[in-house]
Structures are given as C-alpha cells and as structure tokens.
N, C-alpha and C positions, 0 to 999 in steps of 0.2 A: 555126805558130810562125815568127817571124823567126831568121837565121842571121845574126849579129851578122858571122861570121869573114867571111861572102863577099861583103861589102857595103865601099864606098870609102867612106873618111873621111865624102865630104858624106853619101853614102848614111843612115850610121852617124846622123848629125847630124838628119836629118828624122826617121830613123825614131825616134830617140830623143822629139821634139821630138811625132811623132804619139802617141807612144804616153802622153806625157805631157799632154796636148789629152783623150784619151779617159780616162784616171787620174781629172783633174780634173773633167771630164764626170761620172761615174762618182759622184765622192765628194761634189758639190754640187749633185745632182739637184733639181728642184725639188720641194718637200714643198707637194701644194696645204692651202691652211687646213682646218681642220676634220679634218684625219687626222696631225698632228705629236704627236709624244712631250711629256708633260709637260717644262716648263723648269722646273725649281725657283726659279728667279729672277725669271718672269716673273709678268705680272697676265694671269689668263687667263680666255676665257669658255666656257662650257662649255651643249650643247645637254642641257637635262634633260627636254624636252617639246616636241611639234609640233601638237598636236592642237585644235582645237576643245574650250572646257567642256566637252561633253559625252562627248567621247573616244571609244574605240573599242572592243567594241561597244558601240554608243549606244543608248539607252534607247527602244526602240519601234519600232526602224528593224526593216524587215522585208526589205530589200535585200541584194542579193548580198554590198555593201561588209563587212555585221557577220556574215551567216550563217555564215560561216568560225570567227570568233570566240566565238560563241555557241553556235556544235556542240563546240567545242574547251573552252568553259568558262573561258578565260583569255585574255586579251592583254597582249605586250609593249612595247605603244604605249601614250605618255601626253602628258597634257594639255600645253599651251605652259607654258613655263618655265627659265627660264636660271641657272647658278649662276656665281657671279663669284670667283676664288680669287688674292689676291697671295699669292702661293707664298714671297715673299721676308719678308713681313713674318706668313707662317701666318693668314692671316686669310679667311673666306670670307663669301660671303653669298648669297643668296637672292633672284630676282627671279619674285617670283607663287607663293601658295600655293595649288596647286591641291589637285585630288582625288586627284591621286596622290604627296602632298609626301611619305611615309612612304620610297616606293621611291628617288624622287630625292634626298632627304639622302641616304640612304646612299649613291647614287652621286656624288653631290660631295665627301662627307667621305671614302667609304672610305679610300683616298691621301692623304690631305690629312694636316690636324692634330685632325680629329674635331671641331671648335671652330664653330657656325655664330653670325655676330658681326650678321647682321642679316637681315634680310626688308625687299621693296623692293613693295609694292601698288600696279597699274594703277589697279583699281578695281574698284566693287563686283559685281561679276557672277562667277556663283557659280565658274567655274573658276577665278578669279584670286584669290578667298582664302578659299575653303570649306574647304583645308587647315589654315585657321589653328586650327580645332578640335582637330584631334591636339596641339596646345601645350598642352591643357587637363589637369586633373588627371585625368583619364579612362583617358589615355594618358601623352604623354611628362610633363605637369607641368614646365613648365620655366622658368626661373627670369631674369625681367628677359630676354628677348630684345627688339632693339629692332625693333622693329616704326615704319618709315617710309612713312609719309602724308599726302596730302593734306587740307589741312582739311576738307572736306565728308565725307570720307572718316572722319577722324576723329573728327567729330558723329555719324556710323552707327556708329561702332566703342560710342562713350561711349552712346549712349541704347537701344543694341538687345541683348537680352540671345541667346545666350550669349555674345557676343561681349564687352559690358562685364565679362563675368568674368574674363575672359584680364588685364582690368586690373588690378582687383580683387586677385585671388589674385597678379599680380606674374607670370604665366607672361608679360606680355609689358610693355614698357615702351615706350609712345609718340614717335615721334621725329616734331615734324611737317614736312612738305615744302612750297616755294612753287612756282610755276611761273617757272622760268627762273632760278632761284636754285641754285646748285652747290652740293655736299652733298662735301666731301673725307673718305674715308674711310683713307685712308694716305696717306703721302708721292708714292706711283704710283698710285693710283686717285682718279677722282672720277665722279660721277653728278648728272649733272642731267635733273627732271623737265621734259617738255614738253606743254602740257595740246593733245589733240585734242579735236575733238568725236565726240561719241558719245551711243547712248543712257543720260543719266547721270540714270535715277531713283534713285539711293541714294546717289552720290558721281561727281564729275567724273572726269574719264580724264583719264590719262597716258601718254605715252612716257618713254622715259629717253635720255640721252646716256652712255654709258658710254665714261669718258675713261683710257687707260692713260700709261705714259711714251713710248708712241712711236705708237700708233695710238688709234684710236674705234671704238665701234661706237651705232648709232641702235638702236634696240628699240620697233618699234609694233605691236602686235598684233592691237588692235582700234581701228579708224577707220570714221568712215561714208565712203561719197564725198570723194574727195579733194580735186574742190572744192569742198567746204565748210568746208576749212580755210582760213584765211587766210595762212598760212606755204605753201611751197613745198617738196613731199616733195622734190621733182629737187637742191634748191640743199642742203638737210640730208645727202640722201644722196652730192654732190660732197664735204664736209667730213669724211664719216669712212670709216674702209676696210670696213667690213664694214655691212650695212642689214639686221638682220632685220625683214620689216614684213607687215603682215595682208594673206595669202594666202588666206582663208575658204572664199571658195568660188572655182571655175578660172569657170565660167559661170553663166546663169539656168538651165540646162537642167538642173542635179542636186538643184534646191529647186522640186519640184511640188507640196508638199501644206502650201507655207507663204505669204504672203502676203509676198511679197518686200520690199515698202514697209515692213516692219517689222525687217527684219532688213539696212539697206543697206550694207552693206563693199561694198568695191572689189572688183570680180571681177578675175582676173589678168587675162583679155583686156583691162578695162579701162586696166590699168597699162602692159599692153605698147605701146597708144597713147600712153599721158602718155610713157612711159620712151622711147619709138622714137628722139627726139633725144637722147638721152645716148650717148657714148662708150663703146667696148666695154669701158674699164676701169671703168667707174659702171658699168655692168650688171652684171658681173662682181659686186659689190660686195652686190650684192641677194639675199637670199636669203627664198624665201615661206614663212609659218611660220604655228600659227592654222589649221590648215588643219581644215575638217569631213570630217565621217567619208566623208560625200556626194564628197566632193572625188576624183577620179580621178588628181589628181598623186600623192597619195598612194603610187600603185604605179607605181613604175620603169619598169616594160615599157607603161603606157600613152600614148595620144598628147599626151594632155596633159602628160605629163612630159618624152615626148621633144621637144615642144615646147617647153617654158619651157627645156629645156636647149637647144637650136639656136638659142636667141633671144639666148643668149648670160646667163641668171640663171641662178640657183640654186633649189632646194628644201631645204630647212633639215632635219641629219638630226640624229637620236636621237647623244649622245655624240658629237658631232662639237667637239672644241676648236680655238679662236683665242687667237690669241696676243693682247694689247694692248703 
C-alpha cells in the first residue's frame, strides 16, 4: 500500500495520477469478440453451430475423432449455424436449419423474447436445412414463419414433398431472396445474399452479409476452391469486422476414404496462402467454421489449432457472441 502522509506534494501528484492509469486500465480491459455480455441494445450474432452436416459423432466414422462420443452416447457439438438477435427491436432470426435446430432455438431464444421472426437458407445440403422438418405438424407446427430463399431454392422447397407441406399447412411462409440484393429486416440489421459456387444439385449457394449499425459480418460456409469464385474473399473480408468462412477440412491428409475431387472446399492451409498478404487486423477478422468431424482444429490442444492461432485467425466456437 502507498502512504499518502510521507509523500511531497509532486510525490502525492504522480502517485495519484498512477494509480488512476491502472483504475482505468482495470475498468476498460479489452473484451475480445465472441465472449462479451449480451447489450440489450445491440444487433448481435450468436455462434449456434461449427460443425460439418454431418456433425459429431458422425455417421460411420470409426476414428478416434467420434469414438469418444459414441462410447458416451451424446454429444455437445453441433452442426454450423448462426442466430442473428436485435435486442433493441426483440426480434431474432435464424441462419441454416440444421439437424440440430431443436437445441439451438432454444439457445437463441432462451434470453431473448422467445419470438423467432425468420430462417435465412445456404442451401440445399442436408445440414443447412434438414431442420426445417421440426416446423412441421409432427413437431413444433408452426405458424407462417418466414422462411428466405433463393429462387432455385425455392423450386426445391414448392415441388419436393415433405418440404412443400411446410407450405401447404402455413408452418412456413416463403420470402424469396436475390443475389446481391439487401434484404432490411429492422432499422439496424440487414442481410445480403452472396451467391458462391458450390456443388448446387438441388439449389444454388449462398453467403450472406450480415450488416448491423456499426459493423459486418460475411458468413460462408460452404465454398469450393476459392478460385473459382470470381469475387475476391481477401477484398469481402477487408469490408466487414468479423468473416466466418468454410474451414471444412484443415488438410487432404484427414479425407482417406473419400474421393477428394468431390468434396472440394478450401483446405485451411490453402487460405493461409491466399490470406498470407492481409494485415494482422483482416486475419484477425477470420474465423474458420464448417469444420468436419475429421478436422483436427476442432481440439484446442492440437497443432492444427495452435497453428491457425499463431497465424494470427480464429476457430469459430459454440456460444461465442458479436456484437454488430
């Protein structure tokens, strides 16, 4: 402890002045993204999933990754999926119904206003909206939720049955989406879709731009090869603060018994090339999401993780919120 009395005037004067430096220190620490207290005020995003469709444990895999899961009979990891909530206006929504959308409403709504005002579809591949069945009379039966897509999207939804039931009966109501066209859903949020390429036998892919009153976030999940986009990941992910983007697989070495050419995402090592010219704050910015079960970032203490992190990215977690 300082002794105020045996100290001269200036003495008195700095230590006043240090101890007000460390106060301040103290009360304005920095809060990194993804572990900050709800604002009530703000437009926030919320991590509801990381995983690969097929999630964890996955269906057939006989690897170390699910053995754990599979003796245990349960796992707390689930599919990729994000929920979007202006706090200020009670309104939230939904981006990808996967296979585990039952567990993540509840953890979007719990706190919230219990209210979910819409669902936002990649596209057709079964993690991203094989949840949409729980909307059915089976289960929740629920009533005009708007359901946004794009149009190829929307020809699969109207001609394939269970899915045209959802129309049908009214548990869900069609909103449809363009590519490059913004979609305002409150005075502080808007969403625009960005079409990538992918394998699109049932309906084209999307990304989205998720736009708040003071920041962005980009959302791709599933890409092939990045140059085979004709847009530019590097220039997308300089214009928003936060990039969740398809982390799939970390290399070719953890996909032996699939025929690679068929399944082509960007392997992270691949991005850490494209990305090597960006700025520590664009790396920063990135966080890998999508990830297969195969995938070794997955676990913290691996070198693939402590990798992506020394590189200066992220790994995208479970309940991690952003502010927008």
């Amino acid at each position: 402890m300082i002794n105020f009395k045996t100290l001269t005037y200036l003495n008195r004067k700095i230590a006043f002045c240090f101890l007000s430096i460390l106060l301040l220190l103290n009360s304005c620490h920095k809060i990194e993204p993804g572990n900050k207290k709800t604002d009530q005020n703000a437009v926030e995003v919320k991590i509801l999933g990381t995983l690969q469709d097929g999630g964890m444990p996955h269906l057939g895999c006989t690897k170390d990754c699910c053995k754990e899961f599979f003796e245990k009979g349960y796992s707390n990891k689930r599919v990729v999926s994000l929920g979007i909530s202006d706090n200020k206006e009670k309104r939230n929504y939904l981006i990808e119904a996967s296979p585990d959308i039952s567990a993540q409403l509840n953890n979007l709504l719990n706190d919230k206003s219990k209210t979910l005002n819409g669902i936002f579809i990649t596209h057709a591949h079964i993690g991203h909206y094989s949840g949409l069945i729980h909307l059915g009379r089976e289960v929740a039966h629920t009533s005009k939720i708007p359901l946004y897509i794009m149009p190829k999207m929307t020809e699969f939804i109207l001609s394939n049955g269970p899915w045209n039931q959802l129309v049908e009966l009214q548990n869900v109501e069609l909103k449809k989406l363009f590519d490059g066209k913004e979609q305002k859903l409150t005075e502080n949020l808007k969403i625009t879709p960005i079409k990538v390429p992918h394998r699109d036998e049932y309906s084209e892919t999307v990304g989205f731009k998720i736009i708040g009153p003071e920041k962005a976030a980009l959302f791709i999940p599933d890409i092939d090869k990045w140059d085979k986009w004709e847009k530019s990941i590097k220039e997308l992910i300089r214009q928003v603060d936060y990039a969740f983007i398809d982390g799939t697989f970390y290399d070719a070495n953890e996909i032996n018994n699939r025929d690679i050419s068929e399944i082509p995402h960007p392997f992270i090592i691949e991005s850490f090339q494209l990305f090597n010219d960006l700025n520590a704050l664009d790396k920063k910015k990135i966080y890998f999401i999508h990830l297969n079960h195969t995938n070794p970032a997955i676990n913290k203490e691996s070198d693939a993780y402590k990798a992506i992190k020394s590189k200066g990215y992220n790994v995208a977690e479970l309940g991690s919120v952003f502010s927008l």
